[in-house]
PyMOL commands that place a pseudoatom at each C-alpha (Angstrom):
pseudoatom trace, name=CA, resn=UNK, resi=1, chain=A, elem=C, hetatm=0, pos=[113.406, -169.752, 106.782]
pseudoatom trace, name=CA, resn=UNK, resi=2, chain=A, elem=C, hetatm=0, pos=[113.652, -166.981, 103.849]
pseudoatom trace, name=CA, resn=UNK, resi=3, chain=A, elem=C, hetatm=0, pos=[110.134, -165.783, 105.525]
pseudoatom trace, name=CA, resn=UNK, resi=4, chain=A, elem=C, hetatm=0, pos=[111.714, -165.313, 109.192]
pseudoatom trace, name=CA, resn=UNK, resi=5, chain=A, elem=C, hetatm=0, pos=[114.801, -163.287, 107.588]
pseudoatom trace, name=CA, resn=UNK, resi=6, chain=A, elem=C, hetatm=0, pos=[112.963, -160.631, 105.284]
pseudoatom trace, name=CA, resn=UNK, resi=7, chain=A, elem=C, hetatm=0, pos=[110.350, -160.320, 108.708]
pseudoatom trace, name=CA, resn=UNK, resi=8, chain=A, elem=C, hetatm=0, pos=[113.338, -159.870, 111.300]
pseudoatom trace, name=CA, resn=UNK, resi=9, chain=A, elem=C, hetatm=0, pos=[115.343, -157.120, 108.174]
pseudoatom trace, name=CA, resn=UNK, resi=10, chain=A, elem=C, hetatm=0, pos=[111.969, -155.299, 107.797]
pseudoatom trace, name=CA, resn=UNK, resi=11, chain=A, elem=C, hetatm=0, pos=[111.480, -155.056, 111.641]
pseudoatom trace, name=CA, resn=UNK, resi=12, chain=A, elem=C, hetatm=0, pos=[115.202, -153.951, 111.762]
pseudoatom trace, name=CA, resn=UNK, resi=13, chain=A, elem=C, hetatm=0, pos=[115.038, -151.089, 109.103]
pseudoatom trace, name=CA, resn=UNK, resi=14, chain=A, elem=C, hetatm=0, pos=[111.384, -149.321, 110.797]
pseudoatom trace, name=CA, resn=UNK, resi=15, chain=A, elem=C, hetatm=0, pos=[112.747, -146.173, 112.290]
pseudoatom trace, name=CA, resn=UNK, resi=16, chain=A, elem=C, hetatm=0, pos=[110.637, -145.574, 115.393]
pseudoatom trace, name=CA, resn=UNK, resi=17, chain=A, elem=C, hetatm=0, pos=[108.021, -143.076, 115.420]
pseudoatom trace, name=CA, resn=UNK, resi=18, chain=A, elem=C, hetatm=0, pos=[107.864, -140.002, 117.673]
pseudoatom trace, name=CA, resn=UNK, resi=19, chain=A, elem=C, hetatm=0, pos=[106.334, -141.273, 120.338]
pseudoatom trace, name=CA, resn=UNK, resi=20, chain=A, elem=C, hetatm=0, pos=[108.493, -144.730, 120.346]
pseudoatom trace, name=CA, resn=UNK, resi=21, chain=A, elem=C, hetatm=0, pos=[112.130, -142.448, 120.352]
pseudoatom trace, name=CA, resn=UNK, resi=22, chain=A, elem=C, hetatm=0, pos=[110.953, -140.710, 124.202]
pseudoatom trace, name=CA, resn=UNK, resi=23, chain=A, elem=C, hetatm=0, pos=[109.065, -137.339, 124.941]
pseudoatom trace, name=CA, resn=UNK, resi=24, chain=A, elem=C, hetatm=0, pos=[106.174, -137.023, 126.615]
pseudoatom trace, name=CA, resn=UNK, resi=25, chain=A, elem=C, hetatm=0, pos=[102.822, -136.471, 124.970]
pseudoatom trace, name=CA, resn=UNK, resi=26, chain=A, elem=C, hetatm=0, pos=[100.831, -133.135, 125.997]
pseudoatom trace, name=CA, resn=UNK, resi=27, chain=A, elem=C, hetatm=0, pos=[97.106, -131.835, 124.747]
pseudoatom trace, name=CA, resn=UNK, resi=28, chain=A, elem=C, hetatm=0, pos=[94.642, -128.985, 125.028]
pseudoatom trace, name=CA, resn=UNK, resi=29, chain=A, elem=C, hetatm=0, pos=[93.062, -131.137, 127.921]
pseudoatom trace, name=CA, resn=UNK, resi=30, chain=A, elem=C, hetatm=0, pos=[96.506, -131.254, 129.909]
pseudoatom trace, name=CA, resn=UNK, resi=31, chain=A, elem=C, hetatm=0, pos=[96.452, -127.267, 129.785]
pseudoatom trace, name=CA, resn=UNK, resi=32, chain=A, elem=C, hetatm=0, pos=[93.011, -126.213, 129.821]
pseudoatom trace, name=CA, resn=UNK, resi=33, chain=A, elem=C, hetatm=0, pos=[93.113, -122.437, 129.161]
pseudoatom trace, name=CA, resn=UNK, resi=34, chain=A, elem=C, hetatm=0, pos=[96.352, -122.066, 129.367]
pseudoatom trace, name=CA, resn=UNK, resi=35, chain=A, elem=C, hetatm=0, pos=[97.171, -124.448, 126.301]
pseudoatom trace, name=CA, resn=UNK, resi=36, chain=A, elem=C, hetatm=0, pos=[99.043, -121.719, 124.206]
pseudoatom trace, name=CA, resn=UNK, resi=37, chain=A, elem=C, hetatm=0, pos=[98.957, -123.153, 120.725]
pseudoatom trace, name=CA, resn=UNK, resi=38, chain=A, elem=C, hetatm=0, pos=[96.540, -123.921, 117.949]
pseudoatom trace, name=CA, resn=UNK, resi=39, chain=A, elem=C, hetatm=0, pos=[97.212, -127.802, 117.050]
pseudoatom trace, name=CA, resn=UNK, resi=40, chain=A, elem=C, hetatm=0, pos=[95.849, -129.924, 119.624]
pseudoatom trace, name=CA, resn=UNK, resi=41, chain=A, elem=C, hetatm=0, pos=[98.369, -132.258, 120.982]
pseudoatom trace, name=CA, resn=UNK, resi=42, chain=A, elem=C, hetatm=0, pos=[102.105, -132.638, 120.525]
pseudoatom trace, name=CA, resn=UNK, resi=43, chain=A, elem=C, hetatm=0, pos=[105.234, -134.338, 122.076]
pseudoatom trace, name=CA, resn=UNK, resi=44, chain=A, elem=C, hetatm=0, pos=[107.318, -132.324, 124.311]
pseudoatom trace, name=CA, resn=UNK, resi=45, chain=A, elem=C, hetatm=0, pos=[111.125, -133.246, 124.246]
pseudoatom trace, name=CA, resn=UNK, resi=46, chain=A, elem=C, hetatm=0, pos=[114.171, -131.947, 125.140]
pseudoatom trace, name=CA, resn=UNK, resi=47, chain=A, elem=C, hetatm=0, pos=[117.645, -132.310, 123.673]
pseudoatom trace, name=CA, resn=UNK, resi=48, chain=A, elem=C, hetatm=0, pos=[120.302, -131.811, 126.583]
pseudoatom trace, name=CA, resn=UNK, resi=49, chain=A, elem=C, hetatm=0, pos=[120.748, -132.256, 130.054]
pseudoatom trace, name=CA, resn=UNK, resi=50, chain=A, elem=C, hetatm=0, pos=[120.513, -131.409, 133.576]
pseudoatom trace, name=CA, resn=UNK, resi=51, chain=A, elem=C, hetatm=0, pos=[117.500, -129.073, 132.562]
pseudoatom trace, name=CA, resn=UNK, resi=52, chain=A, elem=C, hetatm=0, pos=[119.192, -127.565, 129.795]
pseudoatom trace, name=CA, resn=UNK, resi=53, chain=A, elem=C, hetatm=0, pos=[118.504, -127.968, 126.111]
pseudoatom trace, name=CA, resn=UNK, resi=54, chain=A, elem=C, hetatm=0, pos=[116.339, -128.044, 123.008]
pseudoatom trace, name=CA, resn=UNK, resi=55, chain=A, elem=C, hetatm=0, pos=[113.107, -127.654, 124.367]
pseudoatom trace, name=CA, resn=UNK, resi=56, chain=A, elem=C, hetatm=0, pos=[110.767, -128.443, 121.201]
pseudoatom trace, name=CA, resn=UNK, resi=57, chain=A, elem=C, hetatm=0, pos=[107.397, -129.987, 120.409]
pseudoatom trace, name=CA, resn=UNK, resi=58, chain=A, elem=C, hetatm=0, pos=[106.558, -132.147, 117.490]
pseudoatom trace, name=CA, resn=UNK, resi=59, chain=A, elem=C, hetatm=0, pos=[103.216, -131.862, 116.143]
pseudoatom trace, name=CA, resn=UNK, resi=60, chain=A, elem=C, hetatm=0, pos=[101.745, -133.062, 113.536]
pseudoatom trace, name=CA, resn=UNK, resi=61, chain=A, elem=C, hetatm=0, pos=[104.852, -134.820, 111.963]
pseudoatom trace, name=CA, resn=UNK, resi=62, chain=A, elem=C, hetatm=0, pos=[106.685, -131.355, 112.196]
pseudoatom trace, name=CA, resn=UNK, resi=63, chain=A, elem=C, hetatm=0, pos=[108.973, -130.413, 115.123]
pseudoatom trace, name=CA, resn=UNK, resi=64, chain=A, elem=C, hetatm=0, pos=[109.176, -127.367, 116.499]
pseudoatom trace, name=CA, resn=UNK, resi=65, chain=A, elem=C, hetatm=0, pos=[111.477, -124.709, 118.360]
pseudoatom trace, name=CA, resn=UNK, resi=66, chain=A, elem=C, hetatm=0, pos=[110.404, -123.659, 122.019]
pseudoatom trace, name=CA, resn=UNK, resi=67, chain=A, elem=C, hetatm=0, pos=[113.397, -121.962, 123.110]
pseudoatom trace, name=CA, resn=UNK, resi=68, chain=A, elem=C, hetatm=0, pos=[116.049, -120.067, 122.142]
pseudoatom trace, name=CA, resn=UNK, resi=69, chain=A, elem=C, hetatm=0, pos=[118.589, -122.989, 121.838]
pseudoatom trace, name=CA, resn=UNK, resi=70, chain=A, elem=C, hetatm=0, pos=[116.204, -125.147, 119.660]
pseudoatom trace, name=CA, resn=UNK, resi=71, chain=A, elem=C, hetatm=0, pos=[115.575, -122.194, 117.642]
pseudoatom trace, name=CA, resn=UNK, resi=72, chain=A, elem=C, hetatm=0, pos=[119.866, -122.270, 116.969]
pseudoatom trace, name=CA, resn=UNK, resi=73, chain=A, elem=C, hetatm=0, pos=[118.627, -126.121, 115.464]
pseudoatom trace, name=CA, resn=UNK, resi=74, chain=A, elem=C, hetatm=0, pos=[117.602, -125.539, 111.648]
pseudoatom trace, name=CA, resn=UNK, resi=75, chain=A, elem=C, hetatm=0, pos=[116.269, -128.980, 111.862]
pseudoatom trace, name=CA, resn=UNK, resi=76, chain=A, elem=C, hetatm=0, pos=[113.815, -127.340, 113.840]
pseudoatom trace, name=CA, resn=UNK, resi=77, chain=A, elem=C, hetatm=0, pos=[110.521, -124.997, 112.662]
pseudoatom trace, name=CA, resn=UNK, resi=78, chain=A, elem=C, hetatm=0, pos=[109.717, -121.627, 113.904]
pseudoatom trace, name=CA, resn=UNK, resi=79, chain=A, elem=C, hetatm=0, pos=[106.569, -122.035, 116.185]
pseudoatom trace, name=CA, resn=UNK, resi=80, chain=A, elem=C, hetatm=0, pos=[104.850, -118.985, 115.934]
pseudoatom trace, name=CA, resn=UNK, resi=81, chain=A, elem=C, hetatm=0, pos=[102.973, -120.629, 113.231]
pseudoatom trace, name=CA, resn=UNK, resi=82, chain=A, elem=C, hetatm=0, pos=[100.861, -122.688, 115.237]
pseudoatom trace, name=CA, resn=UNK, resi=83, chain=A, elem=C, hetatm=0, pos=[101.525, -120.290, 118.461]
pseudoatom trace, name=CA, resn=UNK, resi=84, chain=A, elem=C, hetatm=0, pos=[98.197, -118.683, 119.603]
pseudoatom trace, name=CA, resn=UNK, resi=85, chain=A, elem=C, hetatm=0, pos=[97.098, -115.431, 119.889]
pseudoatom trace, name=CA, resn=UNK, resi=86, chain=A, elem=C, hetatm=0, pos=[95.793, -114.486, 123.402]
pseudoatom trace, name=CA, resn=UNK, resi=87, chain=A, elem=C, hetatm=0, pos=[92.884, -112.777, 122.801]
pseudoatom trace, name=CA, resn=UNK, resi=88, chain=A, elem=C, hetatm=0, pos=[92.605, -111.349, 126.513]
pseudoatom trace, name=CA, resn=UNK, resi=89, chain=A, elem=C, hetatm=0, pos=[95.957, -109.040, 125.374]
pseudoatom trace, name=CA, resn=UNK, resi=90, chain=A, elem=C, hetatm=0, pos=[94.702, -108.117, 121.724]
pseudoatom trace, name=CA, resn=UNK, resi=91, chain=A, elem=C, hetatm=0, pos=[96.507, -106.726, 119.464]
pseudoatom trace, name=CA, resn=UNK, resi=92, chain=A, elem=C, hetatm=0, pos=[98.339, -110.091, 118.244]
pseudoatom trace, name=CA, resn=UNK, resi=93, chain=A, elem=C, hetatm=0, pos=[100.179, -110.740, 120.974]
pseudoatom trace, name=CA, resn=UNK, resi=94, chain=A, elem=C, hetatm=0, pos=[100.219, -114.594, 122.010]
pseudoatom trace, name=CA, resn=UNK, resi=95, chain=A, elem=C, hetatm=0, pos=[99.372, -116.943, 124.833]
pseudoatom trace, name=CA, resn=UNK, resi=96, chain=A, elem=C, hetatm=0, pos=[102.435, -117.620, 127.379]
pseudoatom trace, name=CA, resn=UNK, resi=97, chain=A, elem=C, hetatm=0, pos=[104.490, -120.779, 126.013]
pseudoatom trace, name=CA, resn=UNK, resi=98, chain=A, elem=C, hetatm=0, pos=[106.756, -120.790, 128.978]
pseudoatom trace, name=CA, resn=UNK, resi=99, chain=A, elem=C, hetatm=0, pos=[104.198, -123.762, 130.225]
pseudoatom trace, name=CA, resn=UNK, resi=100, chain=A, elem=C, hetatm=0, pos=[105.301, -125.670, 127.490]
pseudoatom trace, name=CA, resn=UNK, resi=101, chain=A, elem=C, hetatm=0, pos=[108.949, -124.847, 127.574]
pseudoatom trace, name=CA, resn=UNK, resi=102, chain=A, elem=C, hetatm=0, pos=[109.503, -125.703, 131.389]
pseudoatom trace, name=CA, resn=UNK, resi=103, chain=A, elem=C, hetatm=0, pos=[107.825, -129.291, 130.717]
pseudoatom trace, name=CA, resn=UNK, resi=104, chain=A, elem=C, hetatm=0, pos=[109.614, -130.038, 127.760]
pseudoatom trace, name=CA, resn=UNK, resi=105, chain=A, elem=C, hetatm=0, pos=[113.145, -128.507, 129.736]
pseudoatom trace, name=CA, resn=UNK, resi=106, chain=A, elem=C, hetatm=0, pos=[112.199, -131.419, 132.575]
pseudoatom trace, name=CA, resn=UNK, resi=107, chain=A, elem=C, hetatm=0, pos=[112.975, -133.979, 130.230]
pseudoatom trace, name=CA, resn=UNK, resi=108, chain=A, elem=C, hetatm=0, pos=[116.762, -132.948, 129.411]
pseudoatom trace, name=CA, resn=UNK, resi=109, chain=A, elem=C, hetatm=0, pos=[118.339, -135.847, 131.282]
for i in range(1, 109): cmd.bond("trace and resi %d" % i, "trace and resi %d" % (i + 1))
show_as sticks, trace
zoom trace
């Protein structure tokens, strides 16, 4: 009996991971080309509703601001880190993220 308690409290105190709490996992092979960051893969979410919200992407174990009202969340990491530079424009200037930030705005239910 003690063995079927500490199992069901351990089970009870796992938080879920990343993918278990929602979002909705994206890659370099979902965007081809116009994949505009430098990690591979992430999980888009969106904090809000009826379109509006957080838009962010967690990569890595590190979440990250797409738009304007995610960047407002310090919980949240500047993505220009792992933003890339689109080297048909030069001069440091980076790949369009809107891609990213319209899928991950979908999800605000």
């Amino acid at each position: 009996m003690s063995l079927l308690l500490l199992l069901a409290a351990s089970l009870l105190s796992c938080s879920p991971s990343d993918d278990e709490q929602g979002g909705q996992k994206v890659s370099r092979n979902d965007y081809g080309n116009n994949w505009p960051l430098t990690v591979e893969s992430g999980t888009l979410d969106c904090e809000g509703s009826d379109g509006i919200g957080e838009a962010t992407i967690t990569a890595d174990g590190t979440t990250y601001a797409l738009n304007g009202l995610a960047k407002q969340n310090p919980d949240n990491a500047d993505v220009r880190p792992i933003w890339a530079d689109d080297p048909e424009l030069g001069q440091g200037l980076k790949k369009d993220i809107g891609v990213l930030i319209d899928d991950a705005l979908e999800l605000c239910d």
